[in-house]
C-alpha positions as a Python dict, from the first residue, in 0.01 Angstrom:
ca = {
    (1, 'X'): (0, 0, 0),
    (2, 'X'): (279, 241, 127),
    (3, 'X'): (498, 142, -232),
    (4, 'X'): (173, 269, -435),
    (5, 'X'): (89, 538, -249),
    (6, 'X'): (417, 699, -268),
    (7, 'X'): (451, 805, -613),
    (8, 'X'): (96, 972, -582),
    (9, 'X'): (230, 1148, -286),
    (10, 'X'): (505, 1283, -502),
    (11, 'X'): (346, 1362, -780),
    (12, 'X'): (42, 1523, -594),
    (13, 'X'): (322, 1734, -417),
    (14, 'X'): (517, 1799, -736),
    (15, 'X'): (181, 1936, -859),
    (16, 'X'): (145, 2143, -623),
    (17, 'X'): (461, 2294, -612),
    (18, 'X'): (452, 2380, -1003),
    (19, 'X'): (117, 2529, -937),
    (20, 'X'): (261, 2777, -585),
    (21, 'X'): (565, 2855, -803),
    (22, 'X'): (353, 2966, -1117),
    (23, 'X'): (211, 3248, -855),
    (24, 'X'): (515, 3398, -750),
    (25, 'X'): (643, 3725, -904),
    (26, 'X'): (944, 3593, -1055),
    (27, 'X'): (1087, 3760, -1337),
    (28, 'X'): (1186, 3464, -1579),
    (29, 'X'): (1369, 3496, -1927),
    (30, 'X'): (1255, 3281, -2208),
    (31, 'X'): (1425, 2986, -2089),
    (32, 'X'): (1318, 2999, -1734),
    (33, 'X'): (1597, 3191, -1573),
    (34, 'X'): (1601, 3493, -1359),
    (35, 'X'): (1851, 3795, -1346),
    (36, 'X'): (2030, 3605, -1065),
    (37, 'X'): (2051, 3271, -1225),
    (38, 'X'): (1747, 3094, -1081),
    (39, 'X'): (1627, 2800, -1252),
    (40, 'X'): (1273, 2774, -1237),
    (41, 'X'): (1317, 2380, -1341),
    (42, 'X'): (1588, 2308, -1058),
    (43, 'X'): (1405, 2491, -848),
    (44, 'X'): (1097, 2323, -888),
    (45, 'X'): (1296, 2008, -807),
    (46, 'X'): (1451, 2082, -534),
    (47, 'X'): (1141, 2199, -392),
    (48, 'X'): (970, 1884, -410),
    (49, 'X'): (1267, 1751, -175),
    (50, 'X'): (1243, 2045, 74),
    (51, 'X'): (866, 2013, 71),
    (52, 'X'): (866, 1621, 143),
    (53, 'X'): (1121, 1728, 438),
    (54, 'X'): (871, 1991, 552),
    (55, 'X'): (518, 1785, 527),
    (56, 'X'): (624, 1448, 656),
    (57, 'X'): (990, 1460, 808),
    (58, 'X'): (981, 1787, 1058),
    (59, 'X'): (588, 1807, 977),
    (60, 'X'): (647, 2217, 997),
    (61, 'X'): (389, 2412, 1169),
    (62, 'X'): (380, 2781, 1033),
    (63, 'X'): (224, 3093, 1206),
    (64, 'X'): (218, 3448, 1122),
    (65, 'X'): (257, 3417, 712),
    (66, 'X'): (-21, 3713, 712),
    (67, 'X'): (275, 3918, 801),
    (68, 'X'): (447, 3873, 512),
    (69, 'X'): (418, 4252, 347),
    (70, 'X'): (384, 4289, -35),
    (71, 'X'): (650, 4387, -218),
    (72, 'X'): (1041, 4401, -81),
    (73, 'X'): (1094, 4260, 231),
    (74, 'X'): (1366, 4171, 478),
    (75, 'X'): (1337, 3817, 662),
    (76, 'X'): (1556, 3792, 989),
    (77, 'X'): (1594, 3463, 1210),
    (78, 'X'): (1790, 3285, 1453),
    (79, 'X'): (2018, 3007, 1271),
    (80, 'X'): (2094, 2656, 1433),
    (81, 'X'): (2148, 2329, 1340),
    (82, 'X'): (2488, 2266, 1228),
    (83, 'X'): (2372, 2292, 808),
    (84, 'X'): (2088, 2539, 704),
    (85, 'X'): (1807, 2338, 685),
    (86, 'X'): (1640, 2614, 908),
    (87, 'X'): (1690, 2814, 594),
    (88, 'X'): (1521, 2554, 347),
    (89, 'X'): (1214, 2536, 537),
    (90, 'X'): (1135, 2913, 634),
    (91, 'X'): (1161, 2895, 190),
    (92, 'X'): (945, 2584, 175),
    (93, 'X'): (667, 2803, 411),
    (94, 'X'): (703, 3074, 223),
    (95, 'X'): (614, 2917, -110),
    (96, 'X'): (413, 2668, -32),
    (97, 'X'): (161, 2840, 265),
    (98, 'X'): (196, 3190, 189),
    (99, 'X'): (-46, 3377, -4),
    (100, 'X'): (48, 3470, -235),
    (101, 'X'): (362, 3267, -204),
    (102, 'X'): (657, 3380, -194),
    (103, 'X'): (1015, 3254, -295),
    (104, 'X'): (1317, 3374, -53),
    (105, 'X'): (1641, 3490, -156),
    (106, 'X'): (1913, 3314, 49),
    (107, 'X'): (2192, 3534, 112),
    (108, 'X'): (2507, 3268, 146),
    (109, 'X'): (2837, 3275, 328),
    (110, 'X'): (3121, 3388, 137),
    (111, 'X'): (3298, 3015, 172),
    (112, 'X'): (2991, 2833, 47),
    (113, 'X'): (3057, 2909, -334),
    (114, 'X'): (3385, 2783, -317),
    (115, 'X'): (3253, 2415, -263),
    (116, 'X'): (3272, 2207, -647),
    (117, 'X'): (2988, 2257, -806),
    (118, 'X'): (2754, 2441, -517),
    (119, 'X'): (2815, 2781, -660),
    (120, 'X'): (2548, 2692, -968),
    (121, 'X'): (2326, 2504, -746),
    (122, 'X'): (2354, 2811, -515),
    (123, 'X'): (2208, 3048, -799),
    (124, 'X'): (1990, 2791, -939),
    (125, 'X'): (1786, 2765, -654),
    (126, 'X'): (1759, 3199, -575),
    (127, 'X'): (2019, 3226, -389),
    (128, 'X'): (2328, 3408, -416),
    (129, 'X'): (2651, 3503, -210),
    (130, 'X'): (2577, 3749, 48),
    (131, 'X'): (2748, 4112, -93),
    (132, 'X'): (2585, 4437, 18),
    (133, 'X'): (2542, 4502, -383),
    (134, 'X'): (2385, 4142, -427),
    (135, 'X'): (2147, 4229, -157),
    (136, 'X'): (2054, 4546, -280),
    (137, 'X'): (1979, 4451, -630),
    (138, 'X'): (1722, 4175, -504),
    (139, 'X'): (1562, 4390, -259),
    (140, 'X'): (1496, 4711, -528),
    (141, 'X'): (1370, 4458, -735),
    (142, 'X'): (1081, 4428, -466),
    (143, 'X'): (1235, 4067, -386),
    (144, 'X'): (1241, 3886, -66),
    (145, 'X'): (1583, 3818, 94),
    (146, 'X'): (1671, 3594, 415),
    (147, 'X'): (1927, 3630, 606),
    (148, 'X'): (2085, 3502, 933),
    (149, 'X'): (2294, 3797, 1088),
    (150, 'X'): (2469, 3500, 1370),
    (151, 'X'): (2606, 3357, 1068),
    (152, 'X'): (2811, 3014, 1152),
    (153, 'X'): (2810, 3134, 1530),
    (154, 'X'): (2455, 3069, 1554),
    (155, 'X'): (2413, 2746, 1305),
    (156, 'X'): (2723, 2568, 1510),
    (157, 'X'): (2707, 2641, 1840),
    (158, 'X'): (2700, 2355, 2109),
    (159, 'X'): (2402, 2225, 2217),
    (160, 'X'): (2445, 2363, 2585),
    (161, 'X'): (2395, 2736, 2417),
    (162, 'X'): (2071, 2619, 2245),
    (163, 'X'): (1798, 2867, 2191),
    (164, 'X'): (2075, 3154, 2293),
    (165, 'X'): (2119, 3403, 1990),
    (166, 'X'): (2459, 3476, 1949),
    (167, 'X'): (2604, 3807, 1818),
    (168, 'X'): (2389, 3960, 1516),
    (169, 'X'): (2573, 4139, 1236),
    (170, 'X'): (2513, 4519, 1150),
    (171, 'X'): (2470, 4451, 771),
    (172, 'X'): (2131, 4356, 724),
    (173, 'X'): (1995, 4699, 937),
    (174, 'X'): (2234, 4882, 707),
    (175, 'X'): (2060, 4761, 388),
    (176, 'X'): (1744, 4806, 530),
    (177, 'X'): (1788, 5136, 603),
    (178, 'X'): (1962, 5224, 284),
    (179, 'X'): (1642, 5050, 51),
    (180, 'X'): (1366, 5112, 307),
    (181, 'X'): (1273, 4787, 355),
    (182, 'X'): (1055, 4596, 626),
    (183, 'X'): (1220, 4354, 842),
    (184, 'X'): (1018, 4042, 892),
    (185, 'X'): (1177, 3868, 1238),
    (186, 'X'): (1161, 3510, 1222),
    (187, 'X'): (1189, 3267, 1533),
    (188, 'X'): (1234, 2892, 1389),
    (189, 'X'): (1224, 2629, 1734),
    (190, 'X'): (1299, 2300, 1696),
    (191, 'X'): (1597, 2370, 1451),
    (192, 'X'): (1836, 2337, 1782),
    (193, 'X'): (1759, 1943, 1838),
    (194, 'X'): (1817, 1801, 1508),
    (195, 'X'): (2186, 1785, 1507),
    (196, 'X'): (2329, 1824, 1901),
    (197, 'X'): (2719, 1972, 1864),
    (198, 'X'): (2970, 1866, 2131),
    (199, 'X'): (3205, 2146, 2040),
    (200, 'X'): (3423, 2234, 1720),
    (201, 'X'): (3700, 2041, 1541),
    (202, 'X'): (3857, 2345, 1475),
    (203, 'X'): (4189, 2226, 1308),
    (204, 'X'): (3976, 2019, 1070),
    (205, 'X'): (3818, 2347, 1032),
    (206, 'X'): (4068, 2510, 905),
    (207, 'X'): (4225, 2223, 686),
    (208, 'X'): (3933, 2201, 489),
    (209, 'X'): (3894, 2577, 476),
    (210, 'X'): (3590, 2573, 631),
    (211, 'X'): (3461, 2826, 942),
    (212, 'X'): (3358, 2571, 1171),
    (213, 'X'): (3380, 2128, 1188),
    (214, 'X'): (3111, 2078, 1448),
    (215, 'X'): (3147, 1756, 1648),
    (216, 'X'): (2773, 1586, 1639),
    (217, 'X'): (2642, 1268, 1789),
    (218, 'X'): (2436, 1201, 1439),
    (219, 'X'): (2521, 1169, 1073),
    (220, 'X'): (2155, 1245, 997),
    (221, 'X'): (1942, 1505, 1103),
    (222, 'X'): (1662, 1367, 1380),
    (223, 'X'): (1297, 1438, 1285),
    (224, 'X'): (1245, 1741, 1542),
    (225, 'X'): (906, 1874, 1500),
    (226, 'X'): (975, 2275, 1331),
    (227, 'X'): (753, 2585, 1451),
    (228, 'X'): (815, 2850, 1219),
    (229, 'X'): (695, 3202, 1399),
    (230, 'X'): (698, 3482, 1128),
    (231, 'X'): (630, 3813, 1341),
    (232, 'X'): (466, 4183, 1228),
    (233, 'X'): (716, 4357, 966),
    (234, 'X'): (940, 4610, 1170),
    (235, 'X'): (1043, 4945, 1013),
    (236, 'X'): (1294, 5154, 1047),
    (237, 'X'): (1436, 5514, 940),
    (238, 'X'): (1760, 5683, 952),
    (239, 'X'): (2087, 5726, 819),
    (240, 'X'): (2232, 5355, 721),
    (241, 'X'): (2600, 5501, 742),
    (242, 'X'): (2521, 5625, 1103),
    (243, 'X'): (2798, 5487, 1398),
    (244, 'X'): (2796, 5157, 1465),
    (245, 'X'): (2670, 5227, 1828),
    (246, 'X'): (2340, 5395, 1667),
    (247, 'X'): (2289, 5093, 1406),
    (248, 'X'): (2343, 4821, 1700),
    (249, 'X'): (2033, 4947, 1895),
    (250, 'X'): (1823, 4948, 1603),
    (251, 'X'): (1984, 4577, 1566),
    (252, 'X'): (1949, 4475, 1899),
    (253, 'X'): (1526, 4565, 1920),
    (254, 'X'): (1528, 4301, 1612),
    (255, 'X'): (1728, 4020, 1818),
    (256, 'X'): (1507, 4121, 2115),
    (257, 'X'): (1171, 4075, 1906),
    (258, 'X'): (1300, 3704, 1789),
    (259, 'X'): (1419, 3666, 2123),
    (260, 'X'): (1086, 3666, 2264),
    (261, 'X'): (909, 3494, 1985),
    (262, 'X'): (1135, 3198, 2048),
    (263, 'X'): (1088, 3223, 2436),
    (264, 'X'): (670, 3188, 2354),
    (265, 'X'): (718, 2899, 2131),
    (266, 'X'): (930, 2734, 2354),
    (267, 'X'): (706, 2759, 2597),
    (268, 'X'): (423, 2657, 2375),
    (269, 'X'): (551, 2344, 2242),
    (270, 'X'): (456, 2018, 2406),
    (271, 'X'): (752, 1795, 2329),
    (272, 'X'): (1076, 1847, 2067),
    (273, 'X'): (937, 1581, 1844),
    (274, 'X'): (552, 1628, 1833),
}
């Protein structure tokens, strides 16, 4: 029964999928390509894997997604897990129970291009490497662009920080301010529990030129049930070349805002894997 009702599954999904993507604003060539090198094919694809993740694996529960504003838009949210599959399925919610839906622009570490063959995968799917310019381009396009301002300090630190945000970058208030865009905070729980980190192999690290070779119990992520909290759009004015010290408090009200979305939905949540 399972064997035949698996390919319906998929192809019910795939569907579905072809359908949400056929909404979104994208801005396609005549062979299905964006400015940035999306590939609305391989995307489409790689969907379907996300989206099987998201329905049946972490069984994501969204809330908020009425906040999403129209137009350009500026998702922030905490980053854990060791890889960024926090990223692929604040995407997958974005697309597939948004309306209308709405594909996100990942904004990628420097070092992640420089892995074979990831660098065209990276653009084929919408995202791109994470330059000021790139950033600014999508955004006055009326894109929307996420971002994790902890960077690899958030997505590898050990499990006995869990649920603490680490430092945020400046960058993303600076770009906000500059293309007066809303900031959409995000607060993703459950993300912490899928891959528990020991600590950091840090001369492996730097072997394979890589920022950080956390030290993990399990090859595989566990199936940790995902809440996925998307918050009112914050906005802010003023001069994005201000002094640090002025930019950090607008950054800090941001951190504080996903701060205490994560502290409700902590609190909310009955058990990390239901």
């Amino acid at each position: 029964m399972l064997e035949s009702l698996a390919p319906r599954v998929i192809r019910d999904l795939n569907r579905e999928i072809r359908d949400r993507i056929a909404e979104a604003p994208l801005e396609l060539n005549s062979y299905g390509y964006d400015p940035w090198g999306l590939n609305v094919d391989v995307a489409r694809r790689t969907m379907l894997v996300f989206a099987l993740f998201y329905k049946y694996y972490f069984r994501v529960k969204a809330y908020g997604l009425e906040h999403l504003p129209k137009g350009r838009m500026l998702i922030i949210a905490n980053h854990a897990g060791q890889i960024a599959i926090d990223a692929c399925m604040i995407g997958t919610a974005t697309v597939l129970d948004a309306n209308p839906p709405r594909p996100l622009r990942g904004m990628g570490e420097y070092w992640l291009p420089t892995l074979p063959f990831f660098n065209v995968f990276m653009a084929r799917v919408g995202g791109v490497v994470g330059t000021p310019k790139n950033c600014i381009d999508i955004l006055e396009h009326g894109e929307a662009v996420i971002a994790f301002p902890e960077g690899v300090r958030g997505m590898n630190k050990p499990f006995r920080e869990r649920y603490q945000l680490q430092r945020f970058g400046n960058g993303f208030m600076r770009l906000a301010l500059q293309t007066n865009t809303p900031i959409v905070p995000v607060a993703v729980v459950g993300s912490e529990e899928q891959a528990p980190s020991l600590g950091n192999f840090a001369p492996l690290a730097r072997l394979l030129s890589m920022p950080a070779f956390p030290i993990v119990l399990n090859f595989f992520p566990l199936p940790t049930r995902y809440h996925i909290y998307f918050g009112e759009p914050m906005e802010f004015r003023g001069n994005p070349n201000d002094e640090d010290e002025v930019i950090v408090r607008k950054v800090e009200q941001v951190k504080g805002r996903i701060h205490d979305m994560i502290q409700r939905g902590l609190k909310q949540r009955r058990s990390i894997f239901f």
